[in-house]
DSSP file (Angstrom, degrees, kcal/mol; ACC not computed):
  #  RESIDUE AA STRUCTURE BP1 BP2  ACC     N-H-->O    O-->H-N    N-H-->O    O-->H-N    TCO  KAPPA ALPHA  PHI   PSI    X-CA   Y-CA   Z-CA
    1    1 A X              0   0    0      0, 0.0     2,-0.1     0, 0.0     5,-0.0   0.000 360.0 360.0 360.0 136.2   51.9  107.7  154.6
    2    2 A X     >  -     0   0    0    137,-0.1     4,-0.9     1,-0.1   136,-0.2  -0.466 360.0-115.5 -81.1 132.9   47.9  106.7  154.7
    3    3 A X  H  > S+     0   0    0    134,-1.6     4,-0.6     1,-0.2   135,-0.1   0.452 113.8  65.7 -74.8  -6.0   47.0  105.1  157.4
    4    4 A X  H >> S+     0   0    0      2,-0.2     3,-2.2     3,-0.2     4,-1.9   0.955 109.2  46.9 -40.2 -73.7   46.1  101.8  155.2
    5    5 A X  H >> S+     0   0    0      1,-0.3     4,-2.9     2,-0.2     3,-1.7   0.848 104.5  53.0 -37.1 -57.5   49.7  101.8  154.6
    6    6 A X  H 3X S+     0   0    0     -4,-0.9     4,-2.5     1,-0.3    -1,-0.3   0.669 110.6  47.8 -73.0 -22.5   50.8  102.3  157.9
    7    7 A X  H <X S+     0   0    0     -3,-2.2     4,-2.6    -4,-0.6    -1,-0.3   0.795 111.8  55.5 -83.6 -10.0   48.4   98.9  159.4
    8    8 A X  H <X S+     0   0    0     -4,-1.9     4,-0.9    -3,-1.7    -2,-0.3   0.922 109.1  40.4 -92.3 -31.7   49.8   97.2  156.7
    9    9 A X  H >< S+     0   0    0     -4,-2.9     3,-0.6    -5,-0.3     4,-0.2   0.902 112.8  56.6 -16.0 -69.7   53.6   98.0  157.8
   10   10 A X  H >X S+     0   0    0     -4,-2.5     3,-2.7     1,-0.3     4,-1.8   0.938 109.7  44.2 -76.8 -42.5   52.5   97.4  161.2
   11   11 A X  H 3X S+     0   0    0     -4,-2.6     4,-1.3     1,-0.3    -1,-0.3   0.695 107.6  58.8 -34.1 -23.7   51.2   93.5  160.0
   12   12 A X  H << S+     0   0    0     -4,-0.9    -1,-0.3    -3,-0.6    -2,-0.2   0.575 105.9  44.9-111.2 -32.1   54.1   93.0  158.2
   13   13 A X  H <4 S+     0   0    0     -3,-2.7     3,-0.3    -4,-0.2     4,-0.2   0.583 113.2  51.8 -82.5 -16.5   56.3   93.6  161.6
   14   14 A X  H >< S+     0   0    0     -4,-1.8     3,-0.6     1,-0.1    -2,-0.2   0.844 113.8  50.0 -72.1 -23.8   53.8   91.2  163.6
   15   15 A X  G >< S+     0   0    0     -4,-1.3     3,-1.4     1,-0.2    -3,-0.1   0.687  80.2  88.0 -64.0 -11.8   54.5   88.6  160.6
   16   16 A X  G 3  S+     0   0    0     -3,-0.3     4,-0.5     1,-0.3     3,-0.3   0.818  92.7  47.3 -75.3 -22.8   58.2   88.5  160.4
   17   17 A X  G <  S+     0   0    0     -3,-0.6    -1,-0.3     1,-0.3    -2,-0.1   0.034  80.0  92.1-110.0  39.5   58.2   85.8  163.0
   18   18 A X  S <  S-     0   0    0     -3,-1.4    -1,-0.3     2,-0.3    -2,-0.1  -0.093 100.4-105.4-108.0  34.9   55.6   83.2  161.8
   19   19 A X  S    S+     0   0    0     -3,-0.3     2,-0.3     1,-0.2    -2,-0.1   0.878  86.6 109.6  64.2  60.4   58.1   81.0  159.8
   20   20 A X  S    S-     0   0    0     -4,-0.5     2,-0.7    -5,-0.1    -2,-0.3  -0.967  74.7-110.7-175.0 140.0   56.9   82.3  156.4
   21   21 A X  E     -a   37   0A   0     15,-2.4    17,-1.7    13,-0.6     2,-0.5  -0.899  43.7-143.4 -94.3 127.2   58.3   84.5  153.8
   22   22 A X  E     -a   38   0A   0     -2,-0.7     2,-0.4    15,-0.2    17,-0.2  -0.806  22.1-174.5-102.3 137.5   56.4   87.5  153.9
   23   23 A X  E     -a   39   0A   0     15,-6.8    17,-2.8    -2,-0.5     2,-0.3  -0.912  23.1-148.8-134.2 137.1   55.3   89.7  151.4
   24   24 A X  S    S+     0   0    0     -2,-0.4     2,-0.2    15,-0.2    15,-0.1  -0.153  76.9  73.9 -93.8  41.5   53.5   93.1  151.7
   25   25 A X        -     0   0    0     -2,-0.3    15,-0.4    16,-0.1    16,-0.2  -0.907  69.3-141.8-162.7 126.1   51.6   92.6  148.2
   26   26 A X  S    S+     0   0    0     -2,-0.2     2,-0.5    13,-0.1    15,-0.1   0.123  94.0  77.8 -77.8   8.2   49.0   90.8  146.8
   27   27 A X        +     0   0    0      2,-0.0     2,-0.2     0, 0.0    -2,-0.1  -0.988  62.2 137.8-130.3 105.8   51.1   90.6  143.7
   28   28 A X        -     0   0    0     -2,-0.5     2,-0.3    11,-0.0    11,-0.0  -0.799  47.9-143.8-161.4 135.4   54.0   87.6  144.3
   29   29 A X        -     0   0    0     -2,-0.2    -2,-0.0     0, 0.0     0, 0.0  -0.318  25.4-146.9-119.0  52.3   55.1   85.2  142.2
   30   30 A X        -     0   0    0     -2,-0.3     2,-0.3     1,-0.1     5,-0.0   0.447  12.2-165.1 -32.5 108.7   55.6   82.4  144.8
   31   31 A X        -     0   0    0      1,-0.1     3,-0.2     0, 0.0    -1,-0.1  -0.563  41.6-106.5 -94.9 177.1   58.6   80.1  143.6
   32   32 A X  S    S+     0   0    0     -2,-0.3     3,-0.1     2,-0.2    -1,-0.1   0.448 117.1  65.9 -93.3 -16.2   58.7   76.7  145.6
   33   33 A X  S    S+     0   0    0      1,-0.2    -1,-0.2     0, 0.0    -3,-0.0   0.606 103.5  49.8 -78.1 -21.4   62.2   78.4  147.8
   34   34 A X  S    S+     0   0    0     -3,-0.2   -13,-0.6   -14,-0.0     2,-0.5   0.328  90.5 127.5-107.0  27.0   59.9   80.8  149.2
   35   35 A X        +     0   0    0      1,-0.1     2,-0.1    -3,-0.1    33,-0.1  -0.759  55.7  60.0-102.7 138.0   56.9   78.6  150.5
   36   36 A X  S    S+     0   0    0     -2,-0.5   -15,-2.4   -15,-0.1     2,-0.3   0.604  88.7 153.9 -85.1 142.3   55.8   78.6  153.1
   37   37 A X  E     -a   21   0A   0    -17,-0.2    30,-2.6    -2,-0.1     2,-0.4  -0.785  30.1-150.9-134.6 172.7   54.9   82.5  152.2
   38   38 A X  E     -aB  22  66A   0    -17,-1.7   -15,-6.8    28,-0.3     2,-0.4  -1.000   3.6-160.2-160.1 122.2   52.3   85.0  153.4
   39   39 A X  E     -a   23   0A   0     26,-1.5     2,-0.5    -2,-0.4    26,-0.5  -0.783   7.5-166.2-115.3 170.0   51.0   87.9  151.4
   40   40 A X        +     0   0    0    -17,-2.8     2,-0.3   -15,-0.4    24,-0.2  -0.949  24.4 135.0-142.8 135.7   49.4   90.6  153.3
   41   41 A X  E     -C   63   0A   0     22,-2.2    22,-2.0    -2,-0.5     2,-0.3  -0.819  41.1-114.8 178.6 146.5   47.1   93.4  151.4
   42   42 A X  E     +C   62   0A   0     -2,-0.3    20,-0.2    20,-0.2     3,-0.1  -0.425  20.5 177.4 -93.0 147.6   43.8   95.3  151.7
   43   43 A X        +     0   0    0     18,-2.1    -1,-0.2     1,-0.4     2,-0.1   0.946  61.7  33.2-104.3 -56.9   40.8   95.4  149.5
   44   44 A X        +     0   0    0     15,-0.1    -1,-0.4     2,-0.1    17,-0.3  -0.587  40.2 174.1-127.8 167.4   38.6   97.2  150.8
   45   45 A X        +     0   0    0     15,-0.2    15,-0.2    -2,-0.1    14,-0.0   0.029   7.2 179.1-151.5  36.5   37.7  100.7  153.0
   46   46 A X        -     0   0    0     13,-0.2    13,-1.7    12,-0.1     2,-0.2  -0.261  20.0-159.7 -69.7 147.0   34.0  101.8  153.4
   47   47 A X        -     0   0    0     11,-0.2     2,-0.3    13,-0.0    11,-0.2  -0.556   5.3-158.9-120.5 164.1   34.4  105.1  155.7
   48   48 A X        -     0   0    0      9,-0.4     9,-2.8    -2,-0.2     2,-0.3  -0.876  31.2-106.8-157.9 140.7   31.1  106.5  157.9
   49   49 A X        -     0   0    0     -2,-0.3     2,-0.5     7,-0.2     7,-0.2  -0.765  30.3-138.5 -91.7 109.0   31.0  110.7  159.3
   50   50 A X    > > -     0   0    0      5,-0.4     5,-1.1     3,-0.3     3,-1.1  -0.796  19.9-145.9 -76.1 126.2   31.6  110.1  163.0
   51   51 A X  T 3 5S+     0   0    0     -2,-0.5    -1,-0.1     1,-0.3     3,-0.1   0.648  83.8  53.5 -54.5 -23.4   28.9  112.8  164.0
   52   52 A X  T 3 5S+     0   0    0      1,-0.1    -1,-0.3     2,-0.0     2,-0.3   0.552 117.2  22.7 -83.3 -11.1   30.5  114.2  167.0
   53   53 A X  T < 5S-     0   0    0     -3,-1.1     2,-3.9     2,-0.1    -3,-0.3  -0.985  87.1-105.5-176.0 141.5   33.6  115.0  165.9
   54   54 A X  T   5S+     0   0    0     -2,-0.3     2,-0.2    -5,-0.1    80,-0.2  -0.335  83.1 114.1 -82.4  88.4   35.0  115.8  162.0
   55   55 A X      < -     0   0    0     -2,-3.9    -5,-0.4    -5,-1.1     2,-0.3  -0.773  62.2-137.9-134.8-171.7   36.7  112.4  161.9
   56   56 A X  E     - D   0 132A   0     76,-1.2     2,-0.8    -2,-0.2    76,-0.7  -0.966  13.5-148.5-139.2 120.2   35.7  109.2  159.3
   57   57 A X  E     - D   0 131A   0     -9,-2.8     2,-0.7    -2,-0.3    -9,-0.4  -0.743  19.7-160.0 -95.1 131.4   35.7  105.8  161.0
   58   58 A X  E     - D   0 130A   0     72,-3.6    72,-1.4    -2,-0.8     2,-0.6  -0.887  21.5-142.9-122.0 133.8   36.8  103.2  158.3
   59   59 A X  E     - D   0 129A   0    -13,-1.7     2,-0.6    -2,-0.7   -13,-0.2  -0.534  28.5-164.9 -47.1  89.9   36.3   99.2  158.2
   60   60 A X  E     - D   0 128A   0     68,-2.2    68,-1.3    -2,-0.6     2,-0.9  -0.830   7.3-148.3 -86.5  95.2   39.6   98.4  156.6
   61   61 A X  E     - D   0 127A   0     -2,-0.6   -18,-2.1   -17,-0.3     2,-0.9  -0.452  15.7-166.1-105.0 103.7   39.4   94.8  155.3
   62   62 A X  E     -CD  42 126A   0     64,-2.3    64,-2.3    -2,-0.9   -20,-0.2  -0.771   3.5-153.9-101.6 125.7   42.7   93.3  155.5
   63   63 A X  E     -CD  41 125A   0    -22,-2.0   -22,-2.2    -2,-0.9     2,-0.3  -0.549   9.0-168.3 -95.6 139.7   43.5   90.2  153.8
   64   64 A X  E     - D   0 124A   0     60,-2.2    60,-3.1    -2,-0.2     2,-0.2  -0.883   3.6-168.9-135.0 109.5   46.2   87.6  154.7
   65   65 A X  E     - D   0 123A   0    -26,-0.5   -26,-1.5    -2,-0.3     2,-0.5  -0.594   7.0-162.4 -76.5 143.2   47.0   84.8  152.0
   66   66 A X  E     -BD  38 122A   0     56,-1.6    56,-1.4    -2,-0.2   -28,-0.3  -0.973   8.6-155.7-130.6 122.8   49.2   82.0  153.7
   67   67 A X  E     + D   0 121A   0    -30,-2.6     2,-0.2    -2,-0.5    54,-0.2  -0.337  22.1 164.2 -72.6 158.5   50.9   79.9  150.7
   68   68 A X  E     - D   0 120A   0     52,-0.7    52,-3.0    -2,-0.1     2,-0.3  -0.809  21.8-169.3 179.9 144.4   52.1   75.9  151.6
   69   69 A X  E     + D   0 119A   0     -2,-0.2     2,-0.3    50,-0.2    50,-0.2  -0.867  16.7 178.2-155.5 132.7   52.9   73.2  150.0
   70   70 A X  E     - D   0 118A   0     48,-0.7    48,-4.9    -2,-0.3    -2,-0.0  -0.750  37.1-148.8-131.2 164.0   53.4   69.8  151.6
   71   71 A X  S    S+     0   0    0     -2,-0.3    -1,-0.1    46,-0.2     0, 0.0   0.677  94.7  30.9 -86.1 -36.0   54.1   66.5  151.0
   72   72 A X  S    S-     0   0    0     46,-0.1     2,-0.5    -3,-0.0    -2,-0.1   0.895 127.0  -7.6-101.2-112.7   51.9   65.2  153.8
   73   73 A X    >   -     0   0    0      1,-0.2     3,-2.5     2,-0.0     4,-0.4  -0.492  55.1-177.2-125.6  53.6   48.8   66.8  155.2
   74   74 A X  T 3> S+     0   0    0     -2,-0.5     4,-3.6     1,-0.3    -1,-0.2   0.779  84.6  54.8 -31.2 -32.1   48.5   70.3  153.3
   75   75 A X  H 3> S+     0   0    0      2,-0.2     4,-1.6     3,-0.1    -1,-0.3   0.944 112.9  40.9 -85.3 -22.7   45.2   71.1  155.5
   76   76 A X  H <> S+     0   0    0     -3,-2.5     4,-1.1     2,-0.2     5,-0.3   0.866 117.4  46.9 -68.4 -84.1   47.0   70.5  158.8
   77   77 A X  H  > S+     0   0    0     -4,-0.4     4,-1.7     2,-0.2    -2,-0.2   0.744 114.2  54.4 -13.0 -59.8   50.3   72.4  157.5
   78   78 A X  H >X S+     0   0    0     -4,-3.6     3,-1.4    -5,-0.3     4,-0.5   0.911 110.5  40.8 -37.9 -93.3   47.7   74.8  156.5
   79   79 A X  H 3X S+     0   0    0     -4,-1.6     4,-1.9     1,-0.3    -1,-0.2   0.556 107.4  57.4 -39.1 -46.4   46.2   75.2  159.8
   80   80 A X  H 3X S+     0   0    0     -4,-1.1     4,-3.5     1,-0.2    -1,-0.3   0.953 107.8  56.4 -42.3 -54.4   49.4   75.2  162.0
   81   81 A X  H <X S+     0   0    0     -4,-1.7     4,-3.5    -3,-1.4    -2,-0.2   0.933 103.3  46.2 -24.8 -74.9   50.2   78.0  159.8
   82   82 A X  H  X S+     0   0    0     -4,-0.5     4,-3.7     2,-0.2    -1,-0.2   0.820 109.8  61.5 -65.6 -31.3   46.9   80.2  160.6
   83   83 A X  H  X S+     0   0    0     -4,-1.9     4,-1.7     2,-0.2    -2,-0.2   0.955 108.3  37.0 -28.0 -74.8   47.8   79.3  164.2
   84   84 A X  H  X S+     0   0    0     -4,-3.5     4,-2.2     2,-0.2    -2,-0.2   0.939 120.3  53.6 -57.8 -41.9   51.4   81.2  164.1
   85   85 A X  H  X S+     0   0    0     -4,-3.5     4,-1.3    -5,-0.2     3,-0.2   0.938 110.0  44.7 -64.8 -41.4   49.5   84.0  161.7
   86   86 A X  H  X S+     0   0    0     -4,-3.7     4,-1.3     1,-0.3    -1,-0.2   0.803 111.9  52.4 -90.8 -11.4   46.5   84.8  164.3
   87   87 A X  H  < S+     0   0    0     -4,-1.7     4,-0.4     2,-0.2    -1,-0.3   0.874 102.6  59.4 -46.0 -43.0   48.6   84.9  167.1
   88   88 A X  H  X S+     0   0    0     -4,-2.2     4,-0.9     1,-0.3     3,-0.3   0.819 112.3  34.9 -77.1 -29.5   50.7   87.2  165.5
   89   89 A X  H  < S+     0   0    0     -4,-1.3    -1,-0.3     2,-0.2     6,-0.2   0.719 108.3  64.6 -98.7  -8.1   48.2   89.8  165.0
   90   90 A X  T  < S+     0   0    0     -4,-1.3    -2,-0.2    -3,-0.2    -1,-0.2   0.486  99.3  65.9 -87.7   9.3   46.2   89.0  168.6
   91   91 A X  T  4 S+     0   0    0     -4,-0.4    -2,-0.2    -3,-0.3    -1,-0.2   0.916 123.5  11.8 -78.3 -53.8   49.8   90.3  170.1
   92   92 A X  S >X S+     0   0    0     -4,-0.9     4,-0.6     1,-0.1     3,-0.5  -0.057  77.4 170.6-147.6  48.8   49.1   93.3  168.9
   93   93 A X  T 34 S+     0   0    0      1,-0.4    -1,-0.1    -4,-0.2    -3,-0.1   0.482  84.5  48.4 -42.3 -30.8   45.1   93.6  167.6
   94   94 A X  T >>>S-     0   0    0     -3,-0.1     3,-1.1     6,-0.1     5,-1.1   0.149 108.3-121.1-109.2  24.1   45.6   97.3  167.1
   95   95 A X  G X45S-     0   0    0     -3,-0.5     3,-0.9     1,-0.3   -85,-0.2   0.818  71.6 -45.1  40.7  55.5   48.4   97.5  165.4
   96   96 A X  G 3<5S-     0   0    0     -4,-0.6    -1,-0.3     1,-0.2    -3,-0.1   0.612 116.7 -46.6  67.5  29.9   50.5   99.4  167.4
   97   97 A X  G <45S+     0   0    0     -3,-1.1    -1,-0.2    -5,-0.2    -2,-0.2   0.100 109.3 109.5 122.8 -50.3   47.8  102.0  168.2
   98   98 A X  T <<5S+     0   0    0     -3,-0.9     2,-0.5    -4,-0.7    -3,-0.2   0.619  71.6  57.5 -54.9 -31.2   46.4  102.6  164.7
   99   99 A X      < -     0   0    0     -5,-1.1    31,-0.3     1,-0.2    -2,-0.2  -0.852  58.6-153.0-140.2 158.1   43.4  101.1  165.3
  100  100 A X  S    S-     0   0    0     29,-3.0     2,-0.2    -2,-0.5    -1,-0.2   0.927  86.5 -29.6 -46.9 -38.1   40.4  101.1  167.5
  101  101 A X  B     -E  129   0A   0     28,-0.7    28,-3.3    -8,-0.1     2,-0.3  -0.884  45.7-162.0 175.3 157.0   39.7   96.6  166.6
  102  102 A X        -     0   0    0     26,-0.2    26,-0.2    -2,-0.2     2,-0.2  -0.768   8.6-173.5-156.7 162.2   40.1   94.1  164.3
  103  103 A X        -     0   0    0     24,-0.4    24,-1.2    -2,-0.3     2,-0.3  -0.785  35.2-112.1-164.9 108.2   38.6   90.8  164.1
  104  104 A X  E     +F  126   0A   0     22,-0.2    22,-0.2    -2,-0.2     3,-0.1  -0.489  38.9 176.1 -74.4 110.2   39.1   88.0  162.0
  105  105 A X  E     +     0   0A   0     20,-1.9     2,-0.2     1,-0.3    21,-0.2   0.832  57.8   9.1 -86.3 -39.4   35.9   88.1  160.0
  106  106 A X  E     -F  125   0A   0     19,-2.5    19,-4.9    -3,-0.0     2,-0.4  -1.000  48.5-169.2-160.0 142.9   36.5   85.3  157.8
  107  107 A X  E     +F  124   0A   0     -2,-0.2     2,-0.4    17,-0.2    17,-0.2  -0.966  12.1 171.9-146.6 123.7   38.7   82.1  156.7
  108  108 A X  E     -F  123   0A   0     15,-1.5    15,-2.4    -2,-0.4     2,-0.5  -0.860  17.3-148.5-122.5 171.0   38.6   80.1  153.6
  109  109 A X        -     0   0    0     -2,-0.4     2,-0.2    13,-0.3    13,-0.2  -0.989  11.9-177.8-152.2 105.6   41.0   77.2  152.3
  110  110 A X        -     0   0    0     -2,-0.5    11,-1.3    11,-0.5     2,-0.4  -0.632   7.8-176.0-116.0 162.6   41.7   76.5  148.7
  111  111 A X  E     +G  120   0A   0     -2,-0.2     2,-0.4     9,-0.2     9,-0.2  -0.989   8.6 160.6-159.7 158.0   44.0   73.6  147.7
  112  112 A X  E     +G  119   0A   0      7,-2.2     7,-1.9    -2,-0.4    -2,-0.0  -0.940  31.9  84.8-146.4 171.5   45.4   72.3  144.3
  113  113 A X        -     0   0    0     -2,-0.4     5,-0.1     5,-0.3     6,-0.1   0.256  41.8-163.7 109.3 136.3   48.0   70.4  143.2
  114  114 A X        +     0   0    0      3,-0.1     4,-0.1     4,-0.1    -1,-0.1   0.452  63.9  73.0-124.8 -41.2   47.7   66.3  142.9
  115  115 A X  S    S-     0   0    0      2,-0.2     0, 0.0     1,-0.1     0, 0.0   0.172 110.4 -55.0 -45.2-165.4   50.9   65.0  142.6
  116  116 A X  S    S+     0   0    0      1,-0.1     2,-0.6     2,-0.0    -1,-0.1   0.750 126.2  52.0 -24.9 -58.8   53.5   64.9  145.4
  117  117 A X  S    S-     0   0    0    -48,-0.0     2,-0.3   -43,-0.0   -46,-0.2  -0.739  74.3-162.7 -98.6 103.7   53.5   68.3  146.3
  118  118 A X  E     -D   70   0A   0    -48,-4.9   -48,-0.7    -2,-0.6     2,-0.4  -0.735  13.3-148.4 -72.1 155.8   49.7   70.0  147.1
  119  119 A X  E     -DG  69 112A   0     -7,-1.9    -7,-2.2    -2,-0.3     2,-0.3  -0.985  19.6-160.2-121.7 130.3   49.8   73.4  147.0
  120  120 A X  E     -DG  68 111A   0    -52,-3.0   -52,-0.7    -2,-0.4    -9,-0.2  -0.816  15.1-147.2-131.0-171.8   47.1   75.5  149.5
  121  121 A X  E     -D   67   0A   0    -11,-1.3   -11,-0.5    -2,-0.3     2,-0.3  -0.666  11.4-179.3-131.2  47.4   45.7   78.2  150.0
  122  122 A X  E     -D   66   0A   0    -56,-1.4   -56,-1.6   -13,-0.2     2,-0.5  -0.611   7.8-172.5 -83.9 108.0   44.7   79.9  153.3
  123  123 A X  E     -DF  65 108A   0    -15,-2.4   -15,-1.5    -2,-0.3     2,-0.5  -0.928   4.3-178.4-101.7 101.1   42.8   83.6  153.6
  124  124 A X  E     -DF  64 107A   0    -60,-3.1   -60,-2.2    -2,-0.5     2,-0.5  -0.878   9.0-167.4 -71.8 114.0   42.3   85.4  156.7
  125  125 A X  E     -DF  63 106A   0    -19,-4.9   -19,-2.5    -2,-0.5   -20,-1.9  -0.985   3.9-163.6-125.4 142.2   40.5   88.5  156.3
  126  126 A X  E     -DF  62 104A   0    -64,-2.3   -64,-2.3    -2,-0.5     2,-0.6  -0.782  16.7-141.9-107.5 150.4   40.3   91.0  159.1
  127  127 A X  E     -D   61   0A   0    -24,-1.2     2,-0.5    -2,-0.2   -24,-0.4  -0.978  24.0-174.8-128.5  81.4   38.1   93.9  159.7
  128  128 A X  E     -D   60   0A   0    -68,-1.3   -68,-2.2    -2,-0.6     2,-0.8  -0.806   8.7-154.6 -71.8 113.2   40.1   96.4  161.1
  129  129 A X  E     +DE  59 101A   0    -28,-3.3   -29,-3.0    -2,-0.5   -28,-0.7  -0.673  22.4 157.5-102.3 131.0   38.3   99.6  162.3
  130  130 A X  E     -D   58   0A   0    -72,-1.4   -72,-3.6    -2,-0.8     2,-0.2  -0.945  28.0-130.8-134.4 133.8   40.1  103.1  162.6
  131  131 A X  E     +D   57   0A   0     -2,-0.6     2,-0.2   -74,-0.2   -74,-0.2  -0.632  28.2 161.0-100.1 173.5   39.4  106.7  162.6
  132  132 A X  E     -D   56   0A   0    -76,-0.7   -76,-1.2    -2,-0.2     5,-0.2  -0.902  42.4 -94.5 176.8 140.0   40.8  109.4  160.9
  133  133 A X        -     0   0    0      3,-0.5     6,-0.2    -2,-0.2   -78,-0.1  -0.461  23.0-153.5 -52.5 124.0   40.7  113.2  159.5
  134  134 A X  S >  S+     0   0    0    -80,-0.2     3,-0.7    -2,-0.2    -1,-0.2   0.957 101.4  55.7 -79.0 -51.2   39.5  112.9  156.2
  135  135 A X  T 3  S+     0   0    0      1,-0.3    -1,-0.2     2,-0.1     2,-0.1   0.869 123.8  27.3 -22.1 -50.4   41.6  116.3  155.9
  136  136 A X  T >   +     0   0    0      1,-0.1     3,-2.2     2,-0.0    -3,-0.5  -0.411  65.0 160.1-125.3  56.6   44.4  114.3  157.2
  137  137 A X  T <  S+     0   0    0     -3,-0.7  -134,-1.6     1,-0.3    -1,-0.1   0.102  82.1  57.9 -90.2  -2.2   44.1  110.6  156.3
  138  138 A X  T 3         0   0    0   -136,-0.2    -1,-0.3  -135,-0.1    -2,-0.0   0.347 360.0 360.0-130.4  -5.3   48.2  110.2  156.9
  139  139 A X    <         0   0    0     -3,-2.2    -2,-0.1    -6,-0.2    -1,-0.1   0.536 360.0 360.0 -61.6 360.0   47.8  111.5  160.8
């Protein structure tokens, strides 16, 4: 398994316990039983030749969507939310080993929805850095 896979695994056991159905795919088709939900997926990977040693360090940029929908104050709801989610990953910033650091680079906040129910939209993306064998990308 590619070591992408293997931080996204490990997020996906720091998530289980934020009060959010989580899903390990950017691809979910969020019914109104599973909110509040959390998708978790990666975008991006630019890799750099560590010179001393035949490794690749890569910038893994891992995205975490947090779904809600309230009656009441969607950007607070929101925000309690990103609370339980960055805790859960500053428990265990390297992901069980797998990476050197991560950092929460960036957070934006989308919202829709006018009637009763808003529905938002919360992104955390993290910069996770790790090396690896380009020979061996699943070590």
């Amino acid at each position: 398994m590619h070591r992408r896979t293997q931080i996204r695994d490990a997020a996906e056991a720091l998530l289980a316990g934020v009060g959010a159905t989580v899903q390990k795919s950017r691809v979910h088709n969020w019914q109104q039983d599973d909110l509040p939900g959390v998708s978790l997926y990666t975008l991006s990977e630019p890799a750099e030749p560590v010179e001393f040693q035949r490794t690749s360090e890569r910038t893994l940029a891992l995205v975490i969507d947090i779904h809600a929908v309230s009656a009441g104050d969607v950007d607070a709801d929101l925000d309690d939310l990103c609370v339980e989610v960055e805790k859960a990953i500053e428990a265990d910033w390297q992901f069980g080993g797998l990476a050197l650091r991560s950092n929460l680079t960036l957070t934006t906040i989308g919202l829709s929805g006018e009637a009763e129910a808003r529905h938002g939209l919360a992104r955390l993306e993290y910069a996770v850095v790790y090396r690896v064998d380009p020979a061996n990308p699943d070590a």
